[in-house]
N, C-alpha and C positions, 0 to 999 in steps of 0.2 A: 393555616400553614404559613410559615415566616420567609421572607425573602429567601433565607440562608437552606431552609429546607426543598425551597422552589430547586433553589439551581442546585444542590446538592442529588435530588434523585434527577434532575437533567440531565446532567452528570454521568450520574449511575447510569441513564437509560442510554445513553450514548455510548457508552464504553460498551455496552453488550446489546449493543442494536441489531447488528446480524444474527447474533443467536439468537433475542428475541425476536426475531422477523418469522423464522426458521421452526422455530418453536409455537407460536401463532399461527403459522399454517396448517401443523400438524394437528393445534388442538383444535380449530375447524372443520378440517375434514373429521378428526374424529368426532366432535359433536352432531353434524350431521349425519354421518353414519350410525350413531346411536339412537337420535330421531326416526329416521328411516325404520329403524329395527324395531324401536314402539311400535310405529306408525303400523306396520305390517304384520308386529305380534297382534295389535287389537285387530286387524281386519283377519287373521288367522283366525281368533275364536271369538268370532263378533256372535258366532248364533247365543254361544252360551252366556255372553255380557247382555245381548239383548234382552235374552230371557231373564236373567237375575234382571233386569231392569222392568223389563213388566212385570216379573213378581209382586216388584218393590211398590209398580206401581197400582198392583191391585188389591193390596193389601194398605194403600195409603189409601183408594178408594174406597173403603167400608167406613172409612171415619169420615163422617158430613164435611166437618171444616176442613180435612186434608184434603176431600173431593172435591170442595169446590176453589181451591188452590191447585190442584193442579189440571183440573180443568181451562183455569184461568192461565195457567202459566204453559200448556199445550200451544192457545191458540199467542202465545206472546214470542214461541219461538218462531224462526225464520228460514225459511228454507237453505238449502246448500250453497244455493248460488246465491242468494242475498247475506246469507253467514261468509260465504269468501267475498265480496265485496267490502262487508263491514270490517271482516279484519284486515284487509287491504287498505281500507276508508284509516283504520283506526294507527296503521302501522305509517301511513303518507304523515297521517297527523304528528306522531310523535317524532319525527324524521323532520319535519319542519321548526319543532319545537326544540330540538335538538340543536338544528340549523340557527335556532335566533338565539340561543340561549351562548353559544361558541361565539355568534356576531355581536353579540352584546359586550363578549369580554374582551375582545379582541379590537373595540374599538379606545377602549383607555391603557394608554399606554402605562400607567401604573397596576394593570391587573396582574396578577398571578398567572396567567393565561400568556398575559404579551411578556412576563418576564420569564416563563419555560422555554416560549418559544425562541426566545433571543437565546439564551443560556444552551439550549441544547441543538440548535442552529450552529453555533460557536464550537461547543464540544464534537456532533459529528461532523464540523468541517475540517476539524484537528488531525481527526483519525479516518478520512478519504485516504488512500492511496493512487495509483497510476491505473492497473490492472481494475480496480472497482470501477472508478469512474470508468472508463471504457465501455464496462460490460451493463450498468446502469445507464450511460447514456444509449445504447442502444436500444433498451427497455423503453426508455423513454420514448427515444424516436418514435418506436410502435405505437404509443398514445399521441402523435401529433395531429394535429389537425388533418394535414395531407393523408397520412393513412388512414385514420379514421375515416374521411370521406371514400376514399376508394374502396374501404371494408363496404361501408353504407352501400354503394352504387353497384356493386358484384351480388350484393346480397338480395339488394331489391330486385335486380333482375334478375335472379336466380325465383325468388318468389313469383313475378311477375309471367315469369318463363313456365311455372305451377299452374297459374292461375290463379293464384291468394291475391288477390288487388287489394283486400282489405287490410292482410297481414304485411303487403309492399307496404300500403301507404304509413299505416300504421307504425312501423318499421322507420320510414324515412326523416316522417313526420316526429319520432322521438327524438333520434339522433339530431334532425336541424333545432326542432324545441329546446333539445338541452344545449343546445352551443349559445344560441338565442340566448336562453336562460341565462348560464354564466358568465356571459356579454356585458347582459343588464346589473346581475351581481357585482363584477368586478369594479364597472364601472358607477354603481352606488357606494360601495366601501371604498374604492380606489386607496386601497393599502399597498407600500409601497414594498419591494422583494426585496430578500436580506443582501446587505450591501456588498460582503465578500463573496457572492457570486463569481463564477467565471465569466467573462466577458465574453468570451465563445459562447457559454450556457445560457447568458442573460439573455431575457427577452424582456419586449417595450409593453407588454401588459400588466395589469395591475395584479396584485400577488394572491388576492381573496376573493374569491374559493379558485384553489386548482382547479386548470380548465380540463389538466390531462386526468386527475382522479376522478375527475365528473363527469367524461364525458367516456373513461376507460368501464367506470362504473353502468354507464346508463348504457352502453354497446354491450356490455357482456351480460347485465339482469337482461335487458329486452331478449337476445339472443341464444338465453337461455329457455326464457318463455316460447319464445320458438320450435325449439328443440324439444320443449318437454311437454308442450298443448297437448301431441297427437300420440305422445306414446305414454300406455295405459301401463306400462311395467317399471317395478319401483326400482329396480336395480340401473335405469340411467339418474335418477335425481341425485344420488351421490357423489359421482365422478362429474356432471354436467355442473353444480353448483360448488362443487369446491374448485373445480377449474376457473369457475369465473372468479369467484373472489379470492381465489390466490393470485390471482394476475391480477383484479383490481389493489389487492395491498400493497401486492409488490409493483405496483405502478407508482402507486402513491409512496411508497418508500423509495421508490427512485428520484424522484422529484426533491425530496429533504435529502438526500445523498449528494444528489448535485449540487448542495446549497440553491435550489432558486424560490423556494418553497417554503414556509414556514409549518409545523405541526398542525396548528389548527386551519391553516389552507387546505390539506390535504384531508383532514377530516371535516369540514363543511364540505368539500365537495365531494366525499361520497356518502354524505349524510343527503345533501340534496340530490344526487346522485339516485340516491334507493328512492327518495319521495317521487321523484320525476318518472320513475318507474314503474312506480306502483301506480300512479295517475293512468299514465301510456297503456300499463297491462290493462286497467279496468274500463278504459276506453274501448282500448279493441275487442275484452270481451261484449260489450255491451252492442257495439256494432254488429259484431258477428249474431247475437242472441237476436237482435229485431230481426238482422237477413233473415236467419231460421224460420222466426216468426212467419 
């Protein structure tokens, strides 16, 4: 793709950024809803799936070489909790690869990458209004540090106040890891925020990864794992997981609305965001599995 095409659909995406914002919510929640409706058509009629499947597989057992394939391949599967670990394992990993592949481009300034984000940095700071900013700087607020900490501190004690020490600490221990984290981030890239910022809006940290999309990201995956550990009905994963990640985008689109944020800030930090998460969940489940123990 050629210079002229970079900033041409930058352009484009700028001029209808609200509506695709708006339009992006909608198809989230509906894909998760459609998830969901798998997810609980198969466990509707698991008897008769299971049965077609030991049919299949007793009829693979009459023929020598099939039998001793899927003998072999019985004992190669892995149980529930070591299959949700691995795809947790496997989902951090690609969240990461994802993460270095954005920091890779974003460190040359001739990339395609650093010339969308200039180009359409430019173009939605064209078409901000009075009334917008306003109502996204507020948004924002709610991702700052200050609140986030106070979110952190009411909620540990509210867990602690349970008795979940495991799920406090765990809990606390993500939130301060991920500020930690994008500490050490910023201050390894130390990329500098788009120049026509508001100088009310500007802040003295470095612009790579959003601190508010990654750290709006890593309070609302953790606190939905919260929510959704101990209840065994599939009608809150819907509404509990599209609430979070509409408010993580729309966090992150508040941040490039303001001008202080570049594209690719806002998606490294909820790329590393979701990785930092998926660490955190498989930590505390693995804590909680030895208490059991």
């Amino acid at each position: 793709m050629g210079e002229l095409d970079v900033n041409h659909v930058a352009r484009l995406l700028a001029e209808h950024a609200l509506l695709l914002l708006g339009a992006g919510l909608v198809v989230v929640t509906i894909a998760l809803a459609t998830l969901v409706a798998v997810i609980r058509a198969a466990a509707r009629h698991r008897t008769p799936i299971l049965g077609v499947v030991a049919a299949l597989s007793d009829h693979a057992r009459r023929v020598p070489l099939l039998r001793h394939v899927v003998d072999r391949s019985a004992q190669l599967v892995p149980s529930a909790y070591v299959s949700l670990h691995l795809a947790v394992g496997l989902a951090v990993v690609l969240c990461a690869a994802a993460f270095v592949s954005v920091a890779h481009e974003t460190l040359g300034d001739e990339s395609e990458i650093a010339a969308f984000d200039l180009t359409f940095a430019q173009a939605l700071h064209e078409r901000t209004n009075p009334m917008g900013l306003q109502v996204f700087a507020t948004i924002s607020w709610l991702g700052s540090t200050g609140v986030l900490t106070t979110v952190t501190l009411v909620v540990a004690a509210v867990l602690l106040a349970r008795g979940a020490v495991v799920l406090a600490v765990g809990w606390t221990g993500a939130q301060a890891g991920g500020a930690l984290l994008n500490v050490m981030l910023k201050t390894t890239f130390m990329r500098a925020r788009p120049e026509f910022a508001d100088p009310l809006l500007a802040e003295s940290s470095w612009s790579f990864p959003s601190g508010h999309a990654m750290g709006t990201f890593i309070a609302c995956g953790v606190a939905s794992y919260l929510v959704l550990r101990d209840r065994r009905s599939w009608r809150w994963v819907v509404p509990v997981l599209a609430i979070a990640l509409s408010w993580s985008v729309v966090m992150a689109f508040s941040r490039l609305y303001l001008g202080v944020h570049f594209a690719s800030d806002v998606i490294a930090g909820l790329v590393a965001g979701a990785a930092w998460v998926g660490v955190c969940v498989s930590a505390m489940e693995i804590v909680h599995r030895r208490r059991r123990a």
